[in-house]
C-alpha positions as CSV (number, residue, x, y, z in Angstrom):
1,X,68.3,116.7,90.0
2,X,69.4,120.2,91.2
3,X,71.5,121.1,93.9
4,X,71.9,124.7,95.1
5,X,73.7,126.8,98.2
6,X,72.2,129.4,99.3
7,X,73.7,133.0,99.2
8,X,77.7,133.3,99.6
9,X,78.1,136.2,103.2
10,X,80.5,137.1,105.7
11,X,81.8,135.5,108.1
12,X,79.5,137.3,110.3
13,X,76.2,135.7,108.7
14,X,75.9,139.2,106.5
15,X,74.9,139.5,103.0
16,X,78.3,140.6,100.9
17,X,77.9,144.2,99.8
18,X,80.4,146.8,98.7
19,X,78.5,149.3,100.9
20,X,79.2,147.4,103.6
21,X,83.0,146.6,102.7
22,X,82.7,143.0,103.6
23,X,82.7,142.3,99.8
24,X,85.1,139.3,98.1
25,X,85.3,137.9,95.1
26,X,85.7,134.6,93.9
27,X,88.3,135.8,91.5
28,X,90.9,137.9,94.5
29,X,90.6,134.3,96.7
30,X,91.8,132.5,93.0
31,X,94.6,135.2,92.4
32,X,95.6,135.0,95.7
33,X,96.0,131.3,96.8
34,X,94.9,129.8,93.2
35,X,91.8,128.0,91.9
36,X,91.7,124.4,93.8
37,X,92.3,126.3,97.2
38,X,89.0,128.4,96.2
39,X,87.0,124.9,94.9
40,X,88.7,123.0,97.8
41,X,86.9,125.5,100.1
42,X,83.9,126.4,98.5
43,X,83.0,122.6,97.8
44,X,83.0,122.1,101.4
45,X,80.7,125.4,102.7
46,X,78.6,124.6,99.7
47,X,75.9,122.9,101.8
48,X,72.3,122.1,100.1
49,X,70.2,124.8,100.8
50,X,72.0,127.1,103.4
51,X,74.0,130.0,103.1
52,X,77.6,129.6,102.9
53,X,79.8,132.0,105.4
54,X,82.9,132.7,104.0
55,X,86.1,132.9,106.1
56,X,89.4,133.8,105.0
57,X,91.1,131.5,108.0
58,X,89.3,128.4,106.7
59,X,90.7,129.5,103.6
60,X,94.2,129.4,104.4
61,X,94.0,126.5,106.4
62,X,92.9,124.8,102.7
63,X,95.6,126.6,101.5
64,X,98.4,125.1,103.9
65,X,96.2,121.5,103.8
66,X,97.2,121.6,100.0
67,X,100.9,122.4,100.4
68,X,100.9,119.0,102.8
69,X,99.2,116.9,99.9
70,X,102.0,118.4,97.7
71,X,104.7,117.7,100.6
72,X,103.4,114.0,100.8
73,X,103.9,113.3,97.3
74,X,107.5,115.0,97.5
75,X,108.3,112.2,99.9
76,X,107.2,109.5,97.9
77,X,109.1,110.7,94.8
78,X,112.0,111.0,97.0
79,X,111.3,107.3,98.5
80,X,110.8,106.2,94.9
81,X,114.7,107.3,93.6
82,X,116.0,105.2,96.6
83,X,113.6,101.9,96.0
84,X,111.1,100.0,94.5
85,X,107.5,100.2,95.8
86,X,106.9,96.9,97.6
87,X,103.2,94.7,97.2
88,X,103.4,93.5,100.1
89,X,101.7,95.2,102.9
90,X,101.2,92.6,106.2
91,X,102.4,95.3,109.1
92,X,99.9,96.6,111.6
93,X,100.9,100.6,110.3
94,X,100.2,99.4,106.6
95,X,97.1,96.9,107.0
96,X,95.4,100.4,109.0
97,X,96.4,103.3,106.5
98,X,95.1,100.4,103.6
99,X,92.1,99.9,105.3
100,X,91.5,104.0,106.0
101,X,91.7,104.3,102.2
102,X,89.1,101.2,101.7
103,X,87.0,103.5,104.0
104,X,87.9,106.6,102.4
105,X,86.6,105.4,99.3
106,X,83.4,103.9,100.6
107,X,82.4,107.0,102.0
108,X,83.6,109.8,99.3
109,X,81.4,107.0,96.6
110,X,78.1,107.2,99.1
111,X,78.0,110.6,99.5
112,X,78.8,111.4,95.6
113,X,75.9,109.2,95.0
114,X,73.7,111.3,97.5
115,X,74.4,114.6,96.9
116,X,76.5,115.2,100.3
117,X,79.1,117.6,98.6
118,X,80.8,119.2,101.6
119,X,81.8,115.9,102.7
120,X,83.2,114.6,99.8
121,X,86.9,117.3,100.8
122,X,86.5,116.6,104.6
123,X,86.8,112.6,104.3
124,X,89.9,113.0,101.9
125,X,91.5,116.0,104.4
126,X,91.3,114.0,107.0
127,X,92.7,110.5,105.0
128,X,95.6,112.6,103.5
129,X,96.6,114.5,107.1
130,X,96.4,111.4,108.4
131,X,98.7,109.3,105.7
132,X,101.3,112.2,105.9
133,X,101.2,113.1,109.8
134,X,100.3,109.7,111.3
135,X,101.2,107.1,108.8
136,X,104.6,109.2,108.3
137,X,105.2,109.6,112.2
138,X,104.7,105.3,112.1
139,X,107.1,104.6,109.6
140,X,109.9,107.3,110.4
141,X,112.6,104.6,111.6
142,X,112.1,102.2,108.6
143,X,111.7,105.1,106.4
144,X,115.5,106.0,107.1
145,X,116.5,102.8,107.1
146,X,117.1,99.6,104.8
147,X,116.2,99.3,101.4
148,X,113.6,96.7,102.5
149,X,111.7,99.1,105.1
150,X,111.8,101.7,102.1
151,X,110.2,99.7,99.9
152,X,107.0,98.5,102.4
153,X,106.7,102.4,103.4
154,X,107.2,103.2,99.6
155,X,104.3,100.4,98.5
156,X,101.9,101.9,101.1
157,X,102.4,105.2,100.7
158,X,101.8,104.8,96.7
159,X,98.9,102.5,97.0
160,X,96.5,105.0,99.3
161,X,98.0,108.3,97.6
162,X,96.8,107.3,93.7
163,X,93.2,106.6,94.5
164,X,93.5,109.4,97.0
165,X,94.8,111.6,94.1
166,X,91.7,110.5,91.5
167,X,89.2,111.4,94.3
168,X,90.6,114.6,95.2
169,X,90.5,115.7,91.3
170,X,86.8,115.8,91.7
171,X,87.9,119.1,94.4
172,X,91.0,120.1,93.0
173,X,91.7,119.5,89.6
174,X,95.0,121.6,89.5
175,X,97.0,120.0,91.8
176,X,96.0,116.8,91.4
177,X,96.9,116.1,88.1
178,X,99.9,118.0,88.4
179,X,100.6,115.7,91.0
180,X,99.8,112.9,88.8
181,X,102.3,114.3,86.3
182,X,104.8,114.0,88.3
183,X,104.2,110.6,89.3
184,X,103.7,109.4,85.8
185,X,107.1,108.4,84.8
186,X,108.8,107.3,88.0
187,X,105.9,104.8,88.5
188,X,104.8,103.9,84.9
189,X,101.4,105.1,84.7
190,X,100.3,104.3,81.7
191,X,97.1,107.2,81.2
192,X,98.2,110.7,79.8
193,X,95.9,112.4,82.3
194,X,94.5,111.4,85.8
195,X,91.2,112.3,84.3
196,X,91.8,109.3,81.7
């Protein structure tokens, strides 16, 4: 099977030409806000077929979408000096993020299987906005407060974020398994790599 985008252009719909100034190259984006921000993108404009428009807003939006998947695993290293991650996971804010990541999952593995590419970043945006904004909004009080609330936030944070983090290494290698990393040691993980 083969699966081609059309031509990269503007953000105007015009072909990219240095006569016409409207020129980028894959290689300033990378220098500038690194490779998985330029993958992150391009993954999701790459649609089958069509032309891909690029924009430098929608770039920097991946760009600050990244730095909030970095920001969310901060949080749970910080949780994770404080407490042990919890197993159990019976309140209403926990049984929903659990259950966005069983959906998560289902949808990132259908449209891998299919060839939907620039779907594969928006499902796993929107789950990881959602665990950080949302699920941290939910949790705020019993984040801050006993051991015990630590530990259930802790449990469900850690549960969506590591099969979060081995989807999103299929869009941005980089960061993920630095991410991964990280994590290693505080929470035994026993693979060298995330890719393992």
């Amino acid at each position: 099977k083969v699966y081609m985008h059309g031509f990269v252009q503007d953000s105007k719909g015009r072909k990219m030409s240095k006569s016409l100034g409207n020129y980028i190259s894959p290689s300033e984006v990378i220098d500038k806000h690194g490779a998985d921000t330029w993958r992150y993108y391009a993954i999701g404009c790459a649609a089958p077929a069509q032309d891909m428009m690029y924009n430098e807003q929608d770039v920097l939006l991946k760009y600050r979408n990244l730095a909030v998947l970095w920001n969310l695993h901060s949080y749970i290293l910080q949780l994770r000096k404080e407490v042990e991650p919890s197993e159990v996971h019976d309140g209403a804010e926990e049984r929903y993020i659990l259950s966005r990541l069983h959906s998560t999952i289902q949808n990132v593995t259908k449209d891998l299987e299919t060839y939907r590419l620039p779907s594969i970043p928006q499902h796993l945006e929107s789950f990881f906005l959602e665990l950080s904004r949302d699920y941290g909004q939910w949790t705020r009080d019993r984040a801050s407060g006993n051991d015990e609330g630590k530990s259930q936030v802790l449990g469900a944070l850690y549960t969506s974020f590591l099969p979060l983090l081995k989807m999103f290494g299929t869009v941005a290698p980089f960061i993920s398994e630095s991410i991964y990393q990280n994590l290693k040691g505080p929470f035994n993980l026993k693979e060298e790599s995330l890719f393992l």
